[in-house]
C-alpha positions in Angstrom: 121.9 101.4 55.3 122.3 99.5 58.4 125.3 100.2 60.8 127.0 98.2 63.9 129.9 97.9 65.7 131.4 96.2 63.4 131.5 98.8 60.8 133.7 100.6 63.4 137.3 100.6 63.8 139.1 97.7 65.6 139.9 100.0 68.0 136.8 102.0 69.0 135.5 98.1 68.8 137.3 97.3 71.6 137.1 100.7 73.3 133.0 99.3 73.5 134.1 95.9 74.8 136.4 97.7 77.6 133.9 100.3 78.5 131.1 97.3 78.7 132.7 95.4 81.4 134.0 98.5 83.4 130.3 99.2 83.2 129.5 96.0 84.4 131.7 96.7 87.8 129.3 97.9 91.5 130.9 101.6 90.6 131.0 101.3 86.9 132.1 104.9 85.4 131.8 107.1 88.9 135.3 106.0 90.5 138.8 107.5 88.9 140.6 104.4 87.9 144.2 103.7 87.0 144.4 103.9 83.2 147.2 103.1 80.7 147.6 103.7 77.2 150.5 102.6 74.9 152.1 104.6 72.1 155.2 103.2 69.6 156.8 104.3 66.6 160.7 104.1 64.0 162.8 105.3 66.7 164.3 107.3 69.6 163.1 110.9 68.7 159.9 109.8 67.8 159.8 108.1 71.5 161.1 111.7 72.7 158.3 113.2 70.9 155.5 111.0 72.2 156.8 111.0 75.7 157.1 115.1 75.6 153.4 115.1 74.2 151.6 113.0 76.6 153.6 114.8 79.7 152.4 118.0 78.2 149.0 116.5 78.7 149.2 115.5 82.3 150.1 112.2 81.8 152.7 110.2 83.8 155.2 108.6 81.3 157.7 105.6 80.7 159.8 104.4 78.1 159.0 100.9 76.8 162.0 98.3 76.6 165.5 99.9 74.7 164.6 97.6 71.7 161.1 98.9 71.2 160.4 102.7 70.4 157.8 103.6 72.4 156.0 105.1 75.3 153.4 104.0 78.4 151.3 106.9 79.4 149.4 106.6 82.8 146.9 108.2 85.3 145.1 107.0 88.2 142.7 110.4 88.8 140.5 110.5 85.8 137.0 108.2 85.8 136.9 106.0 82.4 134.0 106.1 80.5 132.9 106.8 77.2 134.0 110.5 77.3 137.4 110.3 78.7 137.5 107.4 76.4 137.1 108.9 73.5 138.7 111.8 74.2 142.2 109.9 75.4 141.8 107.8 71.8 141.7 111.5 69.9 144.7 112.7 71.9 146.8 109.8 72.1 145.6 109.0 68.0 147.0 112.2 67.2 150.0 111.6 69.4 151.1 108.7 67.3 150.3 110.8 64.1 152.8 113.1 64.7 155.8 111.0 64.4 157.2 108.6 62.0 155.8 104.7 62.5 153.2 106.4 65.7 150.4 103.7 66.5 148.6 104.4 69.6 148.0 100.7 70.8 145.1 101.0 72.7 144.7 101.2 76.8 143.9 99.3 79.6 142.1 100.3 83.5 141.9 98.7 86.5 139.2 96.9 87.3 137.9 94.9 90.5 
């Protein structure tokens, strides 16, 4: 039985198209980058939840807009690569498992 990325999860898909590019860059994993993650779910306390979770874990937070339940989660000290990677999808995953409606949206670094 043959396996691919495709077989994968959308978003472990596009963790490897992230990490690919950052790889790409002159300092590729070795430099702490700023890194971003979004979380949403139903409502308020779920957002209250989230937010308290991913503070608990060292992560700066915001609230998205009034009209959207949700949170942004940021740091600019850790290196991304396929470590932190996956261990920020487990964390944040399970984040967004914890309250009603939770869907971790993915993340985004800075690059150039």
């Amino acid at each position: 039985m043959s396996s691919d990325a495709t077989d994968l999860p959308s978003g472990v898909q596009l963790d490897i198209q992230l990490l690919w590019h950052i790889g790409q860059e002159p300092e590729g994993y070795t430099v702490a980058r700023h890194w971003i993650h979004y979380l949403y779910c139903d409502d308020d306390a779920g957002a209250a939840v989230l937010e308290a979770g991913a503070r608990a874990g060292w992560w700066a937070v915001r609230r998205v807009a009034p009209e959207y339940h949700g949170i942004v989660a940021e740091r600019s000290d850790l290196v991304v690569n396929p470590d932190s990677v996956f261990a920020a999808r487990q964390f944040f995953e399970a984040l967004a498992a914890s309250v009603p409606g939770g869907d971790y949206d993915g993340w985004e670094a800075q690059t150039g």
